[in-house]
Structure formats: C-alpha cells, structure tokens
KELOGU-74720 format. One record per residue (C-alpha): x, y, z. Coordinates in steps of 0.2 Angstrom, whole numbers, padded with zeros to 4 digits, always signed. Layout:
N
XYZ;...
# end
This chain:
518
-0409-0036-0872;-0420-0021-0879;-0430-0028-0896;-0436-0011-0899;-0419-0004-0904;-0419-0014-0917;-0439-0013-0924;-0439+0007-0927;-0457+0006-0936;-0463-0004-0919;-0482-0002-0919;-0482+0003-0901;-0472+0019-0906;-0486+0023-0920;-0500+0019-0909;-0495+0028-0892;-0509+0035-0881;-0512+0054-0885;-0503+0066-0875;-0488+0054-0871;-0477+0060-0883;-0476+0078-0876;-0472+0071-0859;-0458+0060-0864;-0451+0075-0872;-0453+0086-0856;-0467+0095-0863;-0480+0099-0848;-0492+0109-0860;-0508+0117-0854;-0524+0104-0851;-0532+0115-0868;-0516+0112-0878;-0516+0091-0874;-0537+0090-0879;-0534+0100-0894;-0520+0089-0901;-0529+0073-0896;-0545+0085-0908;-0532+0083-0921;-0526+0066-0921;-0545+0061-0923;-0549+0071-0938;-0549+0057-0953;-0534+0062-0960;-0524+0061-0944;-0532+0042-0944;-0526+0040-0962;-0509+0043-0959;-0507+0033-0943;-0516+0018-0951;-0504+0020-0968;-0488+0019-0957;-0497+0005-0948;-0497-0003-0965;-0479+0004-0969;-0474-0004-0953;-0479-0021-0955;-0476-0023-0975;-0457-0016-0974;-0448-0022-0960;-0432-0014-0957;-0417-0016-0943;-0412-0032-0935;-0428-0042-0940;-0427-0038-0957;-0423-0056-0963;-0436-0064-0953;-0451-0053-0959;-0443-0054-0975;-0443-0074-0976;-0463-0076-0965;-0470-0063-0979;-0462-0073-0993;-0470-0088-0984;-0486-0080-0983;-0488-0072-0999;-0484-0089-1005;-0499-0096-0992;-0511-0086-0998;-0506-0085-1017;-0510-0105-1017;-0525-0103-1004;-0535-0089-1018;-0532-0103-1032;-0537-0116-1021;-0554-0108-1016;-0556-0100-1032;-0556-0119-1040;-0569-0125-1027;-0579-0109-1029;-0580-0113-1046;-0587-0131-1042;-0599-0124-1030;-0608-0115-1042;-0607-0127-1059;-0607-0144-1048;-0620-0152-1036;-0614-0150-1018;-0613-0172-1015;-0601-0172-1030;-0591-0156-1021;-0592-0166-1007;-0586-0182-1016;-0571-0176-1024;-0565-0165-1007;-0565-0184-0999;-0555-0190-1012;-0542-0178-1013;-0540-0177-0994;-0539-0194-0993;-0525-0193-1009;-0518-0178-1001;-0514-0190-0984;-0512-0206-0991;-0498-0197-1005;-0490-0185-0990;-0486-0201-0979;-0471-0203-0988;-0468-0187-0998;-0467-0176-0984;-0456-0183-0976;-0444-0188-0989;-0447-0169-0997;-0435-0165-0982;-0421-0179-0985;-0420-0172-1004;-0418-0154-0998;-0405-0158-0985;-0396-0173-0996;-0397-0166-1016;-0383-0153-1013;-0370-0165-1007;-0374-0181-1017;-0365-0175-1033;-0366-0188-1045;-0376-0199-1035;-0390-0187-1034;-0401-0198-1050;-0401-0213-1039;-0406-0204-1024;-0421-0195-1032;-0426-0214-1039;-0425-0222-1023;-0436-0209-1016;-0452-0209-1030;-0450-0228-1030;-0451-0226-1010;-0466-0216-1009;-0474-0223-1025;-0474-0240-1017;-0480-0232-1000;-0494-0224-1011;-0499-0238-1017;-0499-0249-1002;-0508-0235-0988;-0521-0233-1003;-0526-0254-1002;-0527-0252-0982;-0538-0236-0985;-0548-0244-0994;-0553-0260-0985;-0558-0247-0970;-0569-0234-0980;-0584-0235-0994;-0599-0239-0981;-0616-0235-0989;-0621-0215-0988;-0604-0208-0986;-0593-0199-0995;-0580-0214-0996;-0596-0224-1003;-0592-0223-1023;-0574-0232-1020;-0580-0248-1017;-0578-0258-1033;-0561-0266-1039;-0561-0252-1055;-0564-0237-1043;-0549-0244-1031;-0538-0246-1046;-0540-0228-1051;-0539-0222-1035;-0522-0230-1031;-0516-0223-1047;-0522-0207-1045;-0514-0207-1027;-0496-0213-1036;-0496-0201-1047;-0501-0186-1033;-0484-0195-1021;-0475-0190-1036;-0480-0172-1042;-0477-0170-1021;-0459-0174-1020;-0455-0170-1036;-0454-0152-1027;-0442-0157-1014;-0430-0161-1030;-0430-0146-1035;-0428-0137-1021;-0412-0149-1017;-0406-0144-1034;-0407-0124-1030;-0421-0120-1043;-0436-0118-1033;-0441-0105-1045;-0449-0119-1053;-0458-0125-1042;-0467-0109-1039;-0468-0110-1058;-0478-0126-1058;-0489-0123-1042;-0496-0106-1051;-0499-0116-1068;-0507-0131-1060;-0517-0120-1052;-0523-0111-1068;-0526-0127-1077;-0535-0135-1065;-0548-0119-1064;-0547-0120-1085;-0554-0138-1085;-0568-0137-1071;-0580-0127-1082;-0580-0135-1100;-0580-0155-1090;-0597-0148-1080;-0604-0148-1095;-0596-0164-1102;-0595-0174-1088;-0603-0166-1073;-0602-0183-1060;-0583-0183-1064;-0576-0167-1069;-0569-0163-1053;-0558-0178-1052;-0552-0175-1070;-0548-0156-1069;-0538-0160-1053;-0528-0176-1059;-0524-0173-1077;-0514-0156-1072;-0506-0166-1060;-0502-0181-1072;-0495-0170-1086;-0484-0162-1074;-0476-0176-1068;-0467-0181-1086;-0463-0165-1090;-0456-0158-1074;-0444-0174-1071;-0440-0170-1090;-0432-0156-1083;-0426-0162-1066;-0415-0176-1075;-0411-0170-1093;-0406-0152-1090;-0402-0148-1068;-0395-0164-1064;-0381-0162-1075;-0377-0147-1072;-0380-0151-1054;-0367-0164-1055;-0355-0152-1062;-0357-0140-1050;-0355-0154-1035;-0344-0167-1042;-0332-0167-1028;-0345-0167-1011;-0344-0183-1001;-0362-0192-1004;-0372-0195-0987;-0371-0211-0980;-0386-0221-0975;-0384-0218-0957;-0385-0199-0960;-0400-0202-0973;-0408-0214-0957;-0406-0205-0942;-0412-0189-0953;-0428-0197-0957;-0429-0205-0941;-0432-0188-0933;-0441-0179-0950;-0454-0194-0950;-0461-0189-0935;-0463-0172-0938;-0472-0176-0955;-0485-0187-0949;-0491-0176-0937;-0492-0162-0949;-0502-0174-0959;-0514-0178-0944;-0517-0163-0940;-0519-0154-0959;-0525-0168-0969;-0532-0182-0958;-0547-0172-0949;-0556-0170-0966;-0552-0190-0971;-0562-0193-0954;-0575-0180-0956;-0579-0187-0973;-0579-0205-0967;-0595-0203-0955;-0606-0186-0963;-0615-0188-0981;-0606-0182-0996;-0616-0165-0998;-0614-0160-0978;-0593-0165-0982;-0594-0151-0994;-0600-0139-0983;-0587-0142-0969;-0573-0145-0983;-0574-0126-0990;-0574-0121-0968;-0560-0131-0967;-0549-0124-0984;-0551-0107-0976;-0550-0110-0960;-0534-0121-0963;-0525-0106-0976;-0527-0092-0960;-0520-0106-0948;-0504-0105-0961;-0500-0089-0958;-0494-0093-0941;-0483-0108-0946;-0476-0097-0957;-0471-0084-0944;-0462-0099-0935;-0455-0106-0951;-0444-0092-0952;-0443-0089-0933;-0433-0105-0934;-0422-0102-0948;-0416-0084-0940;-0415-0094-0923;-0402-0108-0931;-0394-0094-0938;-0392-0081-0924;-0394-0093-0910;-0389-0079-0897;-0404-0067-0901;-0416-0080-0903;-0429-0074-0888;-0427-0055-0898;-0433-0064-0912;-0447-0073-0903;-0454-0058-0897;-0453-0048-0913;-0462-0061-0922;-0475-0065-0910;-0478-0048-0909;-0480-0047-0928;-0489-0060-0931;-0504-0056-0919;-0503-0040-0925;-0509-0046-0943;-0518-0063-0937;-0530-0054-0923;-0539-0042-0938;-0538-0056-0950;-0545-0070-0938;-0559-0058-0932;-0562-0053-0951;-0564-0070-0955;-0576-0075-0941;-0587-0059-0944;-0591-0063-0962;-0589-0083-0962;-0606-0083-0967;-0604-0068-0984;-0588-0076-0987;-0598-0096-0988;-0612-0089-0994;-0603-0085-1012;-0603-0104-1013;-0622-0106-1012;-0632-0104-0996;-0632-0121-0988;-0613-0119-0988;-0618-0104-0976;-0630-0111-0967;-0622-0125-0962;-0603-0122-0964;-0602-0105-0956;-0603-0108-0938;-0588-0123-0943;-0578-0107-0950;-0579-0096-0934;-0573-0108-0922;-0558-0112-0935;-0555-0093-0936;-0555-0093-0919;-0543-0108-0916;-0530-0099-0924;-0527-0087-0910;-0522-0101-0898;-0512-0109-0911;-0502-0096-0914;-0492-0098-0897;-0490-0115-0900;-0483-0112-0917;-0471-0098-0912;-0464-0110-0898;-0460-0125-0911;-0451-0112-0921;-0443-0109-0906;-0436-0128-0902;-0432-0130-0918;-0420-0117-0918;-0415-0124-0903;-0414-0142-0910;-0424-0149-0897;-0433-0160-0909;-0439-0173-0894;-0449-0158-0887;-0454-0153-0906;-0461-0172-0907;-0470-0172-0889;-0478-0156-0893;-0485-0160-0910;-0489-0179-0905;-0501-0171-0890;-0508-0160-0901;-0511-0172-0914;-0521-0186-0902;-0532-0169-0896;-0537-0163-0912;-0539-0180-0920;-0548-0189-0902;-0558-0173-0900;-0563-0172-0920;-0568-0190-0920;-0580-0190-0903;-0588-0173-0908;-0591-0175-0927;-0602-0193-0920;-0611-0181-0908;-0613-0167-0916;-0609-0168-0933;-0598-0156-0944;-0600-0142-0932;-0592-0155-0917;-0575-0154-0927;-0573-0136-0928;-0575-0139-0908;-0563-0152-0907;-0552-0142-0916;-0553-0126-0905;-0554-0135-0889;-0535-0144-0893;-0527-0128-0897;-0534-0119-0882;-0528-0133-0872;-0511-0134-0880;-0509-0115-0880;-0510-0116-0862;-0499-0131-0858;-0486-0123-0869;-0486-0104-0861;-0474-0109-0849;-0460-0116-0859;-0465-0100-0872;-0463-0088-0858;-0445-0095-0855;-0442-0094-0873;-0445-0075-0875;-0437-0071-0857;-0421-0080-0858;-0412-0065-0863;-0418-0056-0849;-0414-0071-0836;-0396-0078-0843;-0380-0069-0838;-0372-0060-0852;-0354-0070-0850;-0362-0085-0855;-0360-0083-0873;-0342-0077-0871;-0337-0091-0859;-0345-0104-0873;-0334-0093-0887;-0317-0095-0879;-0320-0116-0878;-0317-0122-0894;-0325-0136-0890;-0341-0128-0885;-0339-0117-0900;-0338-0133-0913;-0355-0142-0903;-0365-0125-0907;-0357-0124-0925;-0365-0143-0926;-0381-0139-0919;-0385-0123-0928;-0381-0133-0945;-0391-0145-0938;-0404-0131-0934;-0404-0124-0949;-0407-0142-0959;-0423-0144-0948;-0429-0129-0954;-0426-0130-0969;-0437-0147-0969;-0448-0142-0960;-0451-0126-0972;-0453-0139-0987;-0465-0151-0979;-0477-0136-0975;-0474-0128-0991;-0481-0144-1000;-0496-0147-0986;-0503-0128-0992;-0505-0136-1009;
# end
C-alpha cells in the first residue's frame, strides 16, 4: 500500500533533488538549462517559498492522515502550551529565589507529582473509560476513586518519608513530624486536583479541564513574585499549592452540582460496569501508569535524593525541558494509536506517515535544543548553564532514539498487545532508572542525562525489529486476508471487540499522559 497517495504535501515532493522534476516529466533539457534552474531555486526567494510549503506541509495535514496530525498537533500544542507556563513559573523562581530553595521545591513537587500520580494515573483511565456508561452510579464512582487515591496519597507519602530527609539533600527539610504532615497533605490535595481531570473527561467536558490547566498556570506565576518578597524560604510551595487547593472545591463544585446531573440524564439507561470489568481494566492500565511514572517522575525523586538542593535545581530545569521535547513524540504515538484502533487495516500507512512526521519536526527541534542548551539555561542564571547544560544536550539527544520506541507502543496499542506494551515499558523503565541511579553516584547530575541516553539507545535498538514489522506488514501480508476475516462473522465480532478495546487503551493512555505534562 502506497502512503504517498494519500499525503499530497509529502516533504519529499517539496524537497526533491534539483533537476529530477524535469526528468520524471520526460524533459532531457540541455546541461545549461538544468544549472540555470538549479541557479534559480538557490536565490533567497526560491528558499523562501520551498521552506513556507515546508511549514504549510507540516501544519495543515490533508488526505488520508488528516485525523492523525490533526489529533498529535492538538496534543502537542497542548504539550508545549503547559511546558512555556511551566518554565516560565520556574524562570521566574530562578531569578527572585536562591537556587537551594529552587532546588527544594523542584524535590518536593517531583516527589508530590509521583507519590499523587500512583493512584491518579491510573485511575484517570478507569474514569474516562467507566463515567459514560455508569448513568446514575457515576457520583459513587468518582467517590470511590478520590477516596482511593487520597488514601494511596497519603500512605506512599509515610513510606516516602521514612526513606528520604538525610542531612545535605534536597529531601533534608521534611524531617520533622509538622513538615511530614504538610507534606502528606499537600500530596492529597495534588491526588485530587489530578483525577479530578479524568472526571471530567468521562463526563464529555474536557473543555474545562484545559480551562483549569491555563488558569492554574497563570495563578501560580501571579503568586511567585509578591511571596518572594513576603516569604522568600517558602514562596514556591505556596504559589504552587494554594492554586491547586482552591481548584479542588470549586471544580468538584462543578463536577457534582451542575455535569453529573445532566450526565445522569443523558445516560440513565446505560448498564453500569461491573467490578470485574473495572478490575481486569485496571489490572492492565496500572501497569502502564507506573511505568510512565518511573520513567517521567521518578528520575528527579532519585536525582534529588543523593545531589544538594542547589545542583537539583540545575538538573531539574535540564530535565523540565528536556522531558516537554520528549512529549512531542508520545504524542505522535498517542494518536498513532487512536487512528490504529480505528482503522486497524492501514495501521502500518499510518505508522509510516507519523514517523515520518514526527522526525521531520523532532530532528530541528532536538538539534535546536542541544545547540543553545546553554542560552536557553543561561536565562536562569549562569550556574544553571554551567552546570545543567551538558544534562540538556544528552536529553535532547535521547529524544531521537525515543522516538522509535514511542511510535512502536502506539503501534501495539492499536493492536491491543498490551503484554508486549508492558514488557517494553518495564525494560525501559529498570534501564533508565538502574542507569540514573548508578551514574548520578558516579558522576553526579551529568551521569543521569547518560543513564537516560544510554536506555533509549538501547531500547531503540532492541525494538527496531518488531518496528520494522510494523511499518512493512502491508507490504508482507496478502491482500485476501482482510476480506477472508470480513465474510467470518465471527472473526468480524473478535476485531469489532478488540478495536473497542483498542480504542479504550488509547484513550487511557492519552489521559494518563495528558496529566503527567502538568
């Protein structure tokens, strides 16, 4: 099956070697006539006008992929619209706070972003797969899941606890019984304003959850600046919980005084799940959230547990970049997976068209990033160049290999093979966190940008052959295949079950990375 058929704005069209047009048309021209048209392409404005359809290429996707750019730009835009507040809050702190209180409050919060997401990511998926079937049960079954991941909170948050706060680390100021208690709170309230989201995705008005991402952002960046002054050892703790802890009231205000009735209307008569549908679904989500959480939130946890508070901030504001680039490829593969459960049959087209697509907008921005990691650092203060710089280039550079692996879990997920989805991210997941941990005692903070590239080459290369069977199977399958499973009705009612299935994962899986970006 020919991809390009479908992709009329294909880069290779706009950037095909000079000359070749003419001969594909049948055009032998004279030697003189092919340099002065190759002159003519290389004026500026010939450069102009191939780099704008370029541009018109990638930003307005038409024919067959349409839907998948559509959805992986939606996704991105979304990446880096919460990644520019993110870093403009932490730029912020940079400049008006010392670098061991930066350092301070980016443990905190990765620790509160890990210890919170054990629980809300993975029930994030549950609410978005079980809310628009559970009619008027749908209350009970947002309760049982804030009670669920409150109690988690609260619990991982007394473990963490008794494991961290040794003298001259960034853990160091949570010893004390009233600094645990805050903390634990602080980490409760973070479970909620986290699965709260997946509520009202299940209800169909995600709208506001894009609504309260934007306005948490912007309130958090409106307090950094006037506490600096007021209370300079804390103010980062405050700006960043009290948006959260105001948000909570108000937006379940929403969720059970306004949509939930009219939710309950609208789904009266669906047949609620049952707990064995809820169980086996979470058997399989869990998995899949924990290793996201290993790989996203866990590595700054460990890197802040054995490196002073000030050298933390330098790796954390690496990291926050370097992780907001990584996004870009999830993204692509978020979607990938979505048109794959939908159009199972042209799944290795789609593959193909969104590699292709993504490395086409990863390669300049990985590059870009590694060639001004120490400009871009160096608006946080120098030492944040000095020393964080070289931990943002091998990031940059760790998204290239990442990308492969990324695009084949889109892939299985499509395809429902979520015991290969597992293995992969489980592997993964040891590598990066085995590698982080050895290096970063080694080598300090510059070890885990190592650990972190070293994985992803490594797992780019063990999964290039099951990758290459993905985008080839079109090319290596008969064409009866998909008619012969058509006429079995049988057949026919085993994929209708696994592309719903499919298309549940993905759906999941978009949610749980959707609230790890924040």
């Amino acid at each position: 099956m020919n991809d390009r058929q479908s992709d009329p704005a294909d880069v290779r069209t706009i950037l095909r070697p000079d000359g070749q047009e003419d001969q594909r048309r049948g055009g032998d021209g004279p030697s003189d006539d092919r340099a002065e048209l190759a002159s003519r392409r290389r004026t500026p404005a010939a450069v102009l006008t191939r780099a704008g359809q370029f541009v018109r290429s990638v930003s307005r996707p038409t024919g067959d992929h349409a839907p998948l750019m559509r959805n992986a730009y939606a996704l991105m835009a979304n990446t880096v619209v919460t990644g520019m507040l993110g870093l403009a809050y932490w730029l912020l702190a940079a400049r008006h706070y010392a670098p061991a209180d930066v350092g301070r409050a980016s443990a905190a919060y990765s620790a509160m972003n890990l210890l919170a997401g054990i629980t809300a990511l993975s029930l994030i998926g549950a609410m978005a797969r079980f809310i628009p079937q559970s009619g008027g049960r749908t209350g009970r079954l947002i309760g049982l899941g804030y009670a669920a991941s409150v109690v988690t909170a609260i619990v991982g948050s007394a473990i963490f606890l008794l494991f961290t706060g040794r003298p001259g680390t960034s853990y160091s100021e949570l010893n004390g019984v009233r600094a645990g208690v805050i903390f634990t709170v602080c980490v409760a309230i973070w479970a909620l304003f986290t699965l709260q989201d997946g509520a009202l995705i299940g209800l169909r008005n995600a709208r506001w959850v894009t609504l309260e991402n934007a306005l948490f952002g912007v309130a958090k960046i409106a307090l950094l600046l006037p506490l600096a002054t007021l209370i300079p050892h804390t103010g980062l703790y405050v700006a960043w919980m009290v948006p959260a802890a105001l948000a909570v009231p108000l937006v379940n205000i929403l969720i059970f005084r306004k949509l939930l009735p009219a939710h309950a209307r609208r789904a009266g008569q669906q047949r609620p799940p049952s707990r064995n549908q809820v169980g086996r679904f979470l058997a399989g989500d869990v998995t899949g959230a924990l290793m996201l959480l290993a790989t996203v939130s866990l590595v700054p946890v460990l890197v802040a547990m054995f490196v002073a508070p000030g050298v933390n901030a330098y790796f954390y504001m690496a990291w926050t970049i370097g992780t907001t680039v990584d996004l870009l490829a999830a993204n692509m593969a978020l979607s990938l997976t979505v048109e794959g459960a939908f159009d199972p049959v042209r799944l290795a087209v789609h593959a193909r068209a969104a590699l292709r697509r993504i490395l086409l907008i990863l390669v300049p921005v990985a590059a870009a990033t590694a060639l001004l990691a120490p400009w871009i650092l160096g608006l946080f203060g120098p030492d944040y160049a000095r020393y964080g710089a070289p931990v943002l280039v091998l990031l940059a550079c760790a998204t290239l290999p990442r990308t492969l692996t990324e695009i084949y879990l889109g892939a299985l997920r499509a395809q429902s093979r979520t015991s290969l989805v597992a293995l992969v991210q489980g592997v993964r997941a040891v590598l990066v966190l085995g590698l982080t941990l050895a290096l970063t005692n080694a080598m300090g903070i510059l070890g885990a940008g190592v650990g972190v590239l070293a994985s992803q080459l490594i797992m780019a290369v063990a999964v290039t052959p099951g990758l290459l069977r993905v985008l080839t199977a079109d090319r290596r399958a008969p064409a009866a295949e998909p008619q012969a499973a058509a006429e079995s009705p049988a057949a026919a009612d085993a994929q209708a079950a696994t592309d719903a299935q499919a298309a549940a994962d993905a759906q999941a899986a978009v949610e749980e990375t959707w609230s790890a970006e924040r």
